[in-house]
C-alpha positions as CSV (number, residue, x, y, z in Angstrom):
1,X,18.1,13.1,6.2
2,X,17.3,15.2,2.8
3,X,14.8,16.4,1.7
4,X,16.1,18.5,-0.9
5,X,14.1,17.9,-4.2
6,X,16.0,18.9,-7.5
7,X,13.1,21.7,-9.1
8,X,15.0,22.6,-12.5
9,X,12.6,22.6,-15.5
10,X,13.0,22.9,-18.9
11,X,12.6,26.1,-20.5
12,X,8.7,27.3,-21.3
13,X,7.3,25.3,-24.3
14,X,10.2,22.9,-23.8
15,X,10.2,19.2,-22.1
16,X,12.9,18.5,-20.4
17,X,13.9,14.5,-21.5
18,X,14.4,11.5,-19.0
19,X,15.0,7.6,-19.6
20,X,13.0,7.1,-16.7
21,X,10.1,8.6,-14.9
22,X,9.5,7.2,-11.4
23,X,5.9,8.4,-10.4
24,X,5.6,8.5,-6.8
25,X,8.4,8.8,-3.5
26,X,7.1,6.2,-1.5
27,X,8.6,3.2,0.1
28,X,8.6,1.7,-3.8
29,X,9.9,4.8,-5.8
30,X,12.7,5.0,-3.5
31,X,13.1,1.4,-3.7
32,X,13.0,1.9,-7.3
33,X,15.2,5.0,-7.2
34,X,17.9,3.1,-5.6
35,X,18.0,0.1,-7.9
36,X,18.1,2.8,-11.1
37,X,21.3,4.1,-9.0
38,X,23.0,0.7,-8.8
39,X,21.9,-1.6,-11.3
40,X,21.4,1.5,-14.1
41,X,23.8,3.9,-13.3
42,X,24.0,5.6,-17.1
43,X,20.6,6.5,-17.2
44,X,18.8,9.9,-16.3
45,X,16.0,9.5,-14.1
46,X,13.6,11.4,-12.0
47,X,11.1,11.2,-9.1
48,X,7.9,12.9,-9.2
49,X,6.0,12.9,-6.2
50,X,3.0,14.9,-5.6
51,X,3.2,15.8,-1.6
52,X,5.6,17.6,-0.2
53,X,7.9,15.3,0.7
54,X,8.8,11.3,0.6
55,X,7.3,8.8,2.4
56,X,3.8,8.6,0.6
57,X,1.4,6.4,3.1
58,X,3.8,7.1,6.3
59,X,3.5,10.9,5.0
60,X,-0.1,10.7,4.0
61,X,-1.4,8.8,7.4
62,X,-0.8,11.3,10.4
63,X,-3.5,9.9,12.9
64,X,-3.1,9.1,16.5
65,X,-0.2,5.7,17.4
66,X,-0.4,5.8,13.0
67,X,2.8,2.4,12.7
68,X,3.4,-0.5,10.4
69,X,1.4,-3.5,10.4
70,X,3.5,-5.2,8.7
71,X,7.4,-6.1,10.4
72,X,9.5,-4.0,8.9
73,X,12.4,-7.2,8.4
74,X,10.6,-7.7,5.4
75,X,8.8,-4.1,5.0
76,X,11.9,-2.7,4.9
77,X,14.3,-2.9,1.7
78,X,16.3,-6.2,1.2
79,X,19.3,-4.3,0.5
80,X,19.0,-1.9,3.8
81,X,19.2,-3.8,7.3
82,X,16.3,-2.8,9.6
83,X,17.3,-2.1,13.5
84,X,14.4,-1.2,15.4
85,X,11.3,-2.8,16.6
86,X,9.6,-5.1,14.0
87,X,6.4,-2.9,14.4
88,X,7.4,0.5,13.5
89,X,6.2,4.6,13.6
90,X,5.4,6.3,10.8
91,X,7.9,8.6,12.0
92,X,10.5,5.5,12.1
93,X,9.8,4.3,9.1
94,X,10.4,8.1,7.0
95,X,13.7,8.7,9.0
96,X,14.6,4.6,7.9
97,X,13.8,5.8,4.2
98,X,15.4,9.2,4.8
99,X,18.6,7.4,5.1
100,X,18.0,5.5,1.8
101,X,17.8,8.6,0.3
102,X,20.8,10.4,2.1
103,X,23.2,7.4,1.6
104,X,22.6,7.1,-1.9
105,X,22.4,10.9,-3.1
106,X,19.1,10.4,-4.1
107,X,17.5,13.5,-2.8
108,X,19.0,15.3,-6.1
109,X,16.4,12.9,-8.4
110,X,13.4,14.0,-6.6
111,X,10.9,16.7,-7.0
112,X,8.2,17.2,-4.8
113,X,4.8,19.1,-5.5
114,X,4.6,17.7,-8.9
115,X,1.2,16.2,-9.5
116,X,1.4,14.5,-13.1
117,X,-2.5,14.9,-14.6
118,X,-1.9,13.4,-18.5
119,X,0.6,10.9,-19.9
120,X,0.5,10.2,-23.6
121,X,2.7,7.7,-25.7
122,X,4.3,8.8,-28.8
123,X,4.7,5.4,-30.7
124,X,6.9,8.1,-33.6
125,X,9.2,9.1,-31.1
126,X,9.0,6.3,-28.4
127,X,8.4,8.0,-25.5
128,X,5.7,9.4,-22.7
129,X,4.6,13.4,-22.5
130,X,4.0,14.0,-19.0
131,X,1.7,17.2,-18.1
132,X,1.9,18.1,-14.5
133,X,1.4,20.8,-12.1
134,X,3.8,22.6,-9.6
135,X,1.3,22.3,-6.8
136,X,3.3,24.9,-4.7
137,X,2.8,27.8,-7.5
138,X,0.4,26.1,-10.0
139,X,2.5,26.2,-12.9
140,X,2.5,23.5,-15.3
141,X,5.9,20.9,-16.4
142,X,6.0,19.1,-19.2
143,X,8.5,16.2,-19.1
144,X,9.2,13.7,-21.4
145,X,10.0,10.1,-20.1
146,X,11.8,7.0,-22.4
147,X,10.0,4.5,-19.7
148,X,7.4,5.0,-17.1
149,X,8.2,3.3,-13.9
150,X,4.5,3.6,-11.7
151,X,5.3,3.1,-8.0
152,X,2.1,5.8,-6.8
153,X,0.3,3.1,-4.7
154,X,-3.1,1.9,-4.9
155,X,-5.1,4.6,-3.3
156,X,-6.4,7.7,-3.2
157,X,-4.1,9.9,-1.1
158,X,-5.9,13.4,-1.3
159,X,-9.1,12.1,0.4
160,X,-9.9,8.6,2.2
161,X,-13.3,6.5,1.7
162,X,-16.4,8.2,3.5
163,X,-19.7,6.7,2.9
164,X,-22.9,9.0,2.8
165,X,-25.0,8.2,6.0
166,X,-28.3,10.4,6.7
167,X,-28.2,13.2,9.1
168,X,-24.1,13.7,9.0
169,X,-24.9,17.2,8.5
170,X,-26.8,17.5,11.6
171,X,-24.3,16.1,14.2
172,X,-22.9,19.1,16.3
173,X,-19.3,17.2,17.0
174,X,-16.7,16.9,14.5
175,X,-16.3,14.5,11.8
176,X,-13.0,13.7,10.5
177,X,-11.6,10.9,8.4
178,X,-8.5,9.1,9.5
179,X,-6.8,9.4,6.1
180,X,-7.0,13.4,6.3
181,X,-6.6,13.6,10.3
182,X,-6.3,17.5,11.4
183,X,-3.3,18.9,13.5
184,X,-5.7,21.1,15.5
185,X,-8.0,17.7,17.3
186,X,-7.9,17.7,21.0
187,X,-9.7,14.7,21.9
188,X,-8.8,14.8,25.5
189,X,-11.8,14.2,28.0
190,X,-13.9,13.7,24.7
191,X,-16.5,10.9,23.5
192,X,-15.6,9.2,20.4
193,X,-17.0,6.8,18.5
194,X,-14.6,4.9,15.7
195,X,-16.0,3.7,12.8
196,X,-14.5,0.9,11.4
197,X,-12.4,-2.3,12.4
198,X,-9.8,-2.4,9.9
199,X,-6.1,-2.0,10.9
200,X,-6.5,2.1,11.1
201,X,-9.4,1.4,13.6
202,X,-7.3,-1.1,15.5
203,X,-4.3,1.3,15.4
204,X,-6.8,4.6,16.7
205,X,-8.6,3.0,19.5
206,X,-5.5,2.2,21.5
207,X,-4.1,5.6,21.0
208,X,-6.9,7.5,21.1
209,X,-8.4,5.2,24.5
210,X,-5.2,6.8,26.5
211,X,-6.6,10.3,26.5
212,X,-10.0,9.7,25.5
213,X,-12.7,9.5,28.5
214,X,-14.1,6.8,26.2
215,X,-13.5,5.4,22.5
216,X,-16.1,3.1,20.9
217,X,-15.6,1.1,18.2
218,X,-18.8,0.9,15.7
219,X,-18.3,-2.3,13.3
220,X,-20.9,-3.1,10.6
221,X,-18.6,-6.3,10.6
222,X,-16.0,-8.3,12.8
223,X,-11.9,-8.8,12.0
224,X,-9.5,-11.5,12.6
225,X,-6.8,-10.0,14.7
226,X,-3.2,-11.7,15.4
227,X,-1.0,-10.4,18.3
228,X,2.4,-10.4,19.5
229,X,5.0,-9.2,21.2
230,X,6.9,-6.4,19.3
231,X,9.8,-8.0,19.3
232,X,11.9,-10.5,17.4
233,X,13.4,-12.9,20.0
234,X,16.1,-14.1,17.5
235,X,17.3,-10.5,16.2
236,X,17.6,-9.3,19.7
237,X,19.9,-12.7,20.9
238,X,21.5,-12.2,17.6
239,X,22.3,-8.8,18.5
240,X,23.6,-9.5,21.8
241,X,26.3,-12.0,20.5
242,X,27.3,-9.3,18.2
243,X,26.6,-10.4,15.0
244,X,26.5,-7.9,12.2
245,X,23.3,-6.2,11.1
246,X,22.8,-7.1,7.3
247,X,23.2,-10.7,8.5
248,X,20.6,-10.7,11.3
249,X,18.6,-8.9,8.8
250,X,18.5,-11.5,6.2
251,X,18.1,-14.0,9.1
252,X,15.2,-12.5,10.5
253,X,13.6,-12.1,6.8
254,X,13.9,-15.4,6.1
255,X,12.1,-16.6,9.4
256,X,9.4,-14.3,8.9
257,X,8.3,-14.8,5.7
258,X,8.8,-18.6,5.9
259,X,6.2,-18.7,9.0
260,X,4.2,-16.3,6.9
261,X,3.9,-18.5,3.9
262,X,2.9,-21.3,6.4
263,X,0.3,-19.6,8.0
264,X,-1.0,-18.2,4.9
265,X,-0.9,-21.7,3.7
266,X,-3.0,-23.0,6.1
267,X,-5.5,-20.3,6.0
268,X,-6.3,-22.1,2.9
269,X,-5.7,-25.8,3.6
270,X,-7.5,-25.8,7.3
271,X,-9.6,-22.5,7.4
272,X,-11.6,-23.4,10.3
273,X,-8.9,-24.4,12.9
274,X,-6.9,-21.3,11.8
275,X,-10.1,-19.4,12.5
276,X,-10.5,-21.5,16.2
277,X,-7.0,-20.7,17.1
278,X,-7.4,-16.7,16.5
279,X,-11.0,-16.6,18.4
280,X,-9.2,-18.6,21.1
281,X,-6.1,-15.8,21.3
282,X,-8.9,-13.3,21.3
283,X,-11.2,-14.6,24.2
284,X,-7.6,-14.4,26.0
285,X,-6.6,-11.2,25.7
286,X,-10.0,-10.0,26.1
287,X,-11.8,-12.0,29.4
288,X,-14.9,-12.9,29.9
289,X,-16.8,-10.1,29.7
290,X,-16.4,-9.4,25.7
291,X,-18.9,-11.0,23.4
292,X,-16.5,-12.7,20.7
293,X,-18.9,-14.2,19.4
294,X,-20.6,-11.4,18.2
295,X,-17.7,-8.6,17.9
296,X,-14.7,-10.6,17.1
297,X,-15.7,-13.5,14.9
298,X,-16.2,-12.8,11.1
299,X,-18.2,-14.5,7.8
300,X,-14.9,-14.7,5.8
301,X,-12.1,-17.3,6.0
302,X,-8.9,-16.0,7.9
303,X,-7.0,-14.0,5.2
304,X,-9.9,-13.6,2.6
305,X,-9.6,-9.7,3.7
306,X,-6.4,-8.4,5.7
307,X,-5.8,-9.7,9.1
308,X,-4.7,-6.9,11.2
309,X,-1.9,-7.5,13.8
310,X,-2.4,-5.4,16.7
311,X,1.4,-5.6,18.5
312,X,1.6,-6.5,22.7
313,X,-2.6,-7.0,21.8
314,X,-2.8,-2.8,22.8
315,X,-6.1,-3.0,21.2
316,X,-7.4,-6.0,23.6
317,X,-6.3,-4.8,26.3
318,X,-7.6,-1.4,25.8
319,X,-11.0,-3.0,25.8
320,X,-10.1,-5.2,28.7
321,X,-9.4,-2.7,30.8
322,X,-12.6,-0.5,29.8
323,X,-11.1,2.8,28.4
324,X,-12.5,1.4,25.0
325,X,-15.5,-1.1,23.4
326,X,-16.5,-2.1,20.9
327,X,-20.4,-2.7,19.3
328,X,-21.7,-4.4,16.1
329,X,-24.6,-2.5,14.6
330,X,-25.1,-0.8,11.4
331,X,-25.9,3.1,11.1
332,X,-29.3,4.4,10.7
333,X,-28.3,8.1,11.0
334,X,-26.6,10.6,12.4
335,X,-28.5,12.9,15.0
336,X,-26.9,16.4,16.3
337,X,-25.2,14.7,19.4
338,X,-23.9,10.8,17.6
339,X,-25.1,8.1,15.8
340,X,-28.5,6.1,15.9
341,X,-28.0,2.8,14.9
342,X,-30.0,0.1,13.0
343,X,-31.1,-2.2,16.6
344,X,-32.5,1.1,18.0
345,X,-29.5,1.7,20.3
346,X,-27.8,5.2,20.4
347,X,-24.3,6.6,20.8
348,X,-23.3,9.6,22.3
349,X,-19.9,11.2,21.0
350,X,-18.4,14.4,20.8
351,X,-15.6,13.2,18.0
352,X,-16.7,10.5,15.3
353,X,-13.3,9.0,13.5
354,X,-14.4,7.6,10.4
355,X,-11.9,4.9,9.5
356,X,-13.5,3.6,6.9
357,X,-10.8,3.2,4.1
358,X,-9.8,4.6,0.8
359,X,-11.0,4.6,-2.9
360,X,-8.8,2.7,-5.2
361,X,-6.7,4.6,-7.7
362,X,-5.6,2.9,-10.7
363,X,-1.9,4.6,-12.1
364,X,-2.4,7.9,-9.6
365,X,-5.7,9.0,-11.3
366,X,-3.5,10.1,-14.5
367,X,-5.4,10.6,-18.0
368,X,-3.3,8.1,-20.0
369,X,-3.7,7.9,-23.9
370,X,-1.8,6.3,-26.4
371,X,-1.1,8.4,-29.8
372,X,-4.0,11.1,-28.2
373,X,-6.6,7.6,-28.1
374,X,-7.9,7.4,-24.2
375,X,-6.2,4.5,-22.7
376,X,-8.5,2.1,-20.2
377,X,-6.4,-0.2,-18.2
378,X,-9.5,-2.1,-17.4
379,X,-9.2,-3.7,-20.8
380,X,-5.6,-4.7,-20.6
381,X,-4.5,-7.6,-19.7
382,X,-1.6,-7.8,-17.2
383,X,1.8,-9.6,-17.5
384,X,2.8,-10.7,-13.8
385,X,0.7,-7.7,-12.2
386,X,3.4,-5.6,-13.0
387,X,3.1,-4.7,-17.2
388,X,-0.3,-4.3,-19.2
389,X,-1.0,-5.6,-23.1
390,X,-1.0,-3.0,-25.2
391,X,1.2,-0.1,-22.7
392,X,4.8,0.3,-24.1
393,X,7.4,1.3,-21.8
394,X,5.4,1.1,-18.8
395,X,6.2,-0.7,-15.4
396,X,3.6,-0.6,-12.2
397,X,4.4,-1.7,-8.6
398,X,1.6,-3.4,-7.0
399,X,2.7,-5.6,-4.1
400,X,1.4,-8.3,-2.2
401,X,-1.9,-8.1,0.0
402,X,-0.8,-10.9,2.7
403,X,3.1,-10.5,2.8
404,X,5.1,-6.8,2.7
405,X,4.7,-4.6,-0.5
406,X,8.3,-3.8,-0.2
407,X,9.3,-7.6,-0.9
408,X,7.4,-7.1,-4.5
409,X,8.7,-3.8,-4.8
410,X,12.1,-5.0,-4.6
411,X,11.7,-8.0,-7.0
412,X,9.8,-5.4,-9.8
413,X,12.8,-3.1,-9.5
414,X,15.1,-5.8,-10.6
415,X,13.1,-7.3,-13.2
416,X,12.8,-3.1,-14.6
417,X,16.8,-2.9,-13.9
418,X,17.3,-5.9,-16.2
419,X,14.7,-5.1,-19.0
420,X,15.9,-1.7,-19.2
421,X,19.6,-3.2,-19.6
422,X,18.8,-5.3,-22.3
423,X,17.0,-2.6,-24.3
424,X,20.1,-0.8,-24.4
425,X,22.2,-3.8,-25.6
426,X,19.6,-4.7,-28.2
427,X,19.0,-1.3,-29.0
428,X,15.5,-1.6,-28.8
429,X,13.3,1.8,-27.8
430,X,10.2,0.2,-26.6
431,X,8.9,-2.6,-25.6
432,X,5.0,-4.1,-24.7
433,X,3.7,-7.3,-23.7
434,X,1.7,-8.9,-26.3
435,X,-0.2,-12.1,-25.7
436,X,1.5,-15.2,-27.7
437,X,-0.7,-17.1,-29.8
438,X,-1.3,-20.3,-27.4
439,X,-2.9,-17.4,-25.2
440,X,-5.3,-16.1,-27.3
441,X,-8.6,-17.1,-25.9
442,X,-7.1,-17.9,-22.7
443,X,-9.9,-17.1,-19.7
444,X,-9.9,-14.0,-18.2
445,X,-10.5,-13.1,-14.9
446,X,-10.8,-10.3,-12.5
447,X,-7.3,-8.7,-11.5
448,X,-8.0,-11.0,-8.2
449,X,-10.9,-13.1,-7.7
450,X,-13.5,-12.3,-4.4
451,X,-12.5,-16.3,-2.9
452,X,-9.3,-15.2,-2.6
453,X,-8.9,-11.5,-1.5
454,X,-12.6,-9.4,-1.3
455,X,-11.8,-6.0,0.8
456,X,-14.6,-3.4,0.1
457,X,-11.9,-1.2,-2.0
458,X,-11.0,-4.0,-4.4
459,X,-15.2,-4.7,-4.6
460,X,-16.0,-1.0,-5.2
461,X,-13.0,-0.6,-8.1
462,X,-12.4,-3.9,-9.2
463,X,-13.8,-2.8,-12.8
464,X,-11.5,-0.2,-12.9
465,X,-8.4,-2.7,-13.0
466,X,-6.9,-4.8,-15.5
467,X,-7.6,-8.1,-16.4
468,X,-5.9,-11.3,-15.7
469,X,-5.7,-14.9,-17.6
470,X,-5.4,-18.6,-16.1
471,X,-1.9,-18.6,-17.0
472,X,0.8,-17.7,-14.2
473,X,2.7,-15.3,-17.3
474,X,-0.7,-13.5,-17.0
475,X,-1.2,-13.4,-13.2
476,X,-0.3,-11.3,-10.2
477,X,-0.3,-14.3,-7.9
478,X,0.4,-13.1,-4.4
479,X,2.8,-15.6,-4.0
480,X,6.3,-14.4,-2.9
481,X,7.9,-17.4,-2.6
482,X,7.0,-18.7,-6.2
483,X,7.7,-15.1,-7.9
484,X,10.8,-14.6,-6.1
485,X,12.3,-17.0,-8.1
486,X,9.8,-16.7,-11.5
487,X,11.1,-13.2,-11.6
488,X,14.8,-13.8,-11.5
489,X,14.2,-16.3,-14.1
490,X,12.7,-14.1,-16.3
491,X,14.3,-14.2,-20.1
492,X,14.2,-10.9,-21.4
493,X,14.1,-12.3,-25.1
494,X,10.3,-14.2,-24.2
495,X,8.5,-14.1,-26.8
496,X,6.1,-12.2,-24.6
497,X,8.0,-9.2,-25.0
498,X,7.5,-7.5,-28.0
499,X,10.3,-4.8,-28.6
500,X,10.7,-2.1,-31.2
């Protein structure tokens, strides 16, 4: 595995030139990395990534049993067979994508430590000025960049959602947010109280429970849950008869996502029995003696937010068995030894995990401008989630909120591959989406709308992203099995595209 990051830098004054800038080495910028290296193999190109090393979330993330919750057949890349369990480690999934890297020299493209803080477009000479910062010695880089290729994420990394609750200065235990978990927490023996039901809570309660003399989980709000055995029947019998790994891979893929895309489906189509079928699961993994009603059992339809999958049902049983609970209330205050709550009930704890999410952050918190002029994404439109009206020479990865990111991550980094390519042969230097005139005046509407996906990041930045219309050109449609074949189709000469 490598880890070496290239750090030369232009002389002072100087900005040392790439075609392409990947922002970001995550599971998409070495996606995207890769597909430079083999589909655009004459072009310079560089990673910046801000941490210390790759891996982005499964870097960020370091809390107690931290894993996927998505399978990694169809987390992982398509062109890179996954082996292991379909429910994997962070620590898995960096040594998986530390292989990527090794296997296809790509360790010499990155640099780590580089936080990028402005990016302005030249439309005279074609290209983006990057300002960054060394974050290991605090000097400042200056890079200039043909085409910016966005694969950050979604979220704040430096600092995870915390809401402001009364008293929090008072309590005399220690309060830490999952997102920013310290190395030095011995919760052995100690009371803790989660807070949150998300995935991360689902993920820390099992963990934490087996050293814990008691975790609690405090909801405002119920989740759906699914469980399962972390396994893949079929890859393992495939295994035993010996069949080779890129074609169980595929195999498995395909089986996942095409039960995905049903269940999704019906999520839709039959909302209720969906929802009847997932209390029924709970109620028997938990027994008798768990309220579902009350703790398990939501407002929204199955899928409106994301439906955690809790793997061999660790969190259920945990509750089962005692060594965690979980209670439904709303927070009044923090006192010096836990939390009041809203019915007049108390908890005790010595540790309070607050896994209450992130804060969305649109293009990595960068100060974009075009020709000096502030840019607001907010007031773009987008063309298929991944371009913006108005942006030249700009690509963004945003992947798919009820199916793997890396499946959209893959299908961007072609679609970039190809427009790049046919830049070159046209001779073209830039290139933005402009709407045609049968879309001007077309409706727009939020980036996604609440009926459809309403977690409480989108709600608290939704303003902060771009637009969409009523046309699928115009759309980021969370539909994989639709865009999977939209995207290859794809004519780079649409008059959508406006190059110059």
């Amino acid at each position: 595995m490598s880890e070496t990051a290239t750090r030369r830098s232009a002389a002072p004054g100087q900005a040392e030139h790439f075609d392409v800038v990947i922002v970001g080495a995550g599971i998409s910028g070495i996606g995207g990395a890769y597909h430079l290296t083999h589909q655009c193999p004459d072009r310079r190109f560089v990673v910046l990534e801000a941490q210390e090393s790759f891996g982005g979330t499964w870097l960020t993330h370091r809390y107690p049993g931290i894993r996927s919750d998505s399978d990694l057949y169809t987390f992982g890349y398509r062109f890179k067979p996954w082996t292991g369990t379909p429910i994997a480690t962070a620590e898995e999934i960096r040594r998986y994508m530390g292989e990527v890297i090794e296997e296809n020299d790509l360790g010499r493209h990155i640099r780590y430590g580089h936080r990028i803080e402005r990016a302005d477009w030249s439309e005279a000479a074609k290209r983006w000025t990057l300002e960054a910062v060394r974050t290991d010695i605090g000097e400042p880089v200056r890079l200039t960049a043909g085409f910016l290729w966005m694969c950050q994420g979604y979220y704040r990394h430096a600092a995870g959602y915390l809401p402001e609750w009364p008293g929090m200065a008072r309590f005399r235990g220690r309060l830490v947010h999952a997102q920013t978990w310290p190395e030095d927490l011995d919760y052995t023996g100690q009371r803790v109280v989660v807070i949150g039901s998300g995935a991360t809570a689902a993920t820390v309660v099992p963990a934490m429970a087996a050293r814990a003399a008691h975790v609690t989980m405090l909801q405002r709000s119920p989740t759906y849950f699914r469980t399962g055995r972390n396994a893949i029947e079929i890859a393992d019998e495939l295994r035993t008869l010996g069949v080779d790994e890129s074609w169980i891979h595929e195999i498995v893929r395909r089986k996942i996502l095409h039960e995905q895309a049903l269940f999704a489906e019906r999520t839709f189509r039959e909302p209720e029995k969906v929802r009847d079928e997932l209390l029924a699961n709970a109620r028997a993994h938990l027994g008798p003696g768990v309220d579902v009603d009350t703790h398990f059992t939501p407002r929204y339809r199955p899928w409106q937010q994301r439906l955690a999958f809790i793997p061999d049902a660790d969190l259920f049983v945990a509750i089962r068995e005692g060594r965690a609970s979980v209670v439904t209330d709303e927070i009044e205050e923090f006192t010096e030894s836990g939390i009041q709550l809203r019915s007049g009930a108390s908890l005790e704890a010595d540790i309070v995990v607050a896994a209450t999410g992130f804060d969305l952050s649109v293009m990595g918190d960068i100060a974009f401008s075009l020709d000096g002029e502030p840019l607001d994404f907010a007031r773009t439109v987008t063309y298929r989630g991944t371009m913006f009206t108005g942006v030249p020479n700009l690509a963004w990865v945003f992947g798919y909120l009820r199916a793997s990111w890396t499946l959209r991550a893959d299908l961007v980094g072609d679609f970039v591959c190809r427009l790049l390519n046919h830049m070159r042969d046209t001779g073209a230097r830039a290139v933005v989406p402009a709407l045609r005139p049968g879309d001007e005046g077309m409706a727009l509407l939020p980036w996604i709308t609440a009926e459809n996906f309403n977690p409480g990041y989108l709600a608290r930045g939704m303003h902060l992203l771009p637009r969409q219309g009523d046309r699928r050109e115009w759309q980021h449609t969370q539909d994989y099995w639709r865009e999977k074949d939209e995207f290859a189709a794809i004519r780079m000469d649409d008059p959508v595209f406006a190059y110059r």
